[in-house]
N, C-alpha and C positions, 0 to 999 in steps of 0.2 A: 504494500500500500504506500504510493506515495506522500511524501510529508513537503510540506512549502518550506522555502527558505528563509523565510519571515519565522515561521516555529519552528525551526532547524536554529537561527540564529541565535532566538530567544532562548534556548534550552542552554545550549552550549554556553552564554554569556551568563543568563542567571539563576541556572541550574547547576549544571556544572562548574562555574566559577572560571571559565575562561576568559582571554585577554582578546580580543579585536582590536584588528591592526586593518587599518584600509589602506587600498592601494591597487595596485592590478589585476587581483583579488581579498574575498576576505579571508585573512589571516587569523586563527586563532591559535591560542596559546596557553598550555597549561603550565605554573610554574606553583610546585610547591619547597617551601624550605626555600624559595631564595633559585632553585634547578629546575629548566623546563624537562617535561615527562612528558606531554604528549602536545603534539601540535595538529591541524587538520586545513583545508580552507574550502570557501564556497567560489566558483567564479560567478562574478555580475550576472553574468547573461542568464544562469541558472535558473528556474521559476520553481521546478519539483525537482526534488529526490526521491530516485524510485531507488529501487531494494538493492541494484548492482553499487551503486554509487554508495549508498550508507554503508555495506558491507566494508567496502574502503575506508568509509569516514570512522568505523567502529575498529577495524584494527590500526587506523591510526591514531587514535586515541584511547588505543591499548584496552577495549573490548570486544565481546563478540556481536554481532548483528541482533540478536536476540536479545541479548543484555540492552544495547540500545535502543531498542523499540519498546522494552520496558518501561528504559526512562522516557523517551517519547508519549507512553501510555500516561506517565505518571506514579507506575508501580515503582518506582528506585529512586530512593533521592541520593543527593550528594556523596554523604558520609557512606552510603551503600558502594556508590561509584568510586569513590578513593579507596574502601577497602579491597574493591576488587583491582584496584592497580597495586595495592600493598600486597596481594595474593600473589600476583602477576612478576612481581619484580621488578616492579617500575614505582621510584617516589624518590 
């Protein structure tokens, strides 16, 4: 199912605690401790993300597809998100 880049944005930025950087595209940035751990970005032209595209977006941001659609649902908030990168090996 695809998701708009408007609630793809939203998540990412105040859900997940990312950093948006504009430019050529959007840039996002996860930095905990002071250490970036996951980055991803949207290009402009983008309108939806469908499932191939987030699959990418979810292992660069060091989850799986399903985990991300979670949080997309609403089922997973942050501190659920960070433990799964502190599972993962990433922090």
């Amino acid at each position: 199912m695809p998701v708009s880049t408007r609630k793809m944005d939203r998540i990412l930025v105040n859900v997940l605690g990312f950093e948006r950087r504009m430019g050529r595209h959007q840039i996002y940035i996860l930095r905990l401790g002071g250490k970036q751990v996951a980055r991803t970005l949207i290009s402009h032209g983008v309108r939806e993300i469908g499932d191939d595209l987030m699959a990418v977006m979810a292992r660069q941001i060091g989850i799986t597809l399903s985990e991300l659609k979670k949080i997309i649902a609403g089922k997973m908030a942050r501190e659920e998100y960070y433990r799964l990168l502190k599972e993962g090996g990433i922090e």
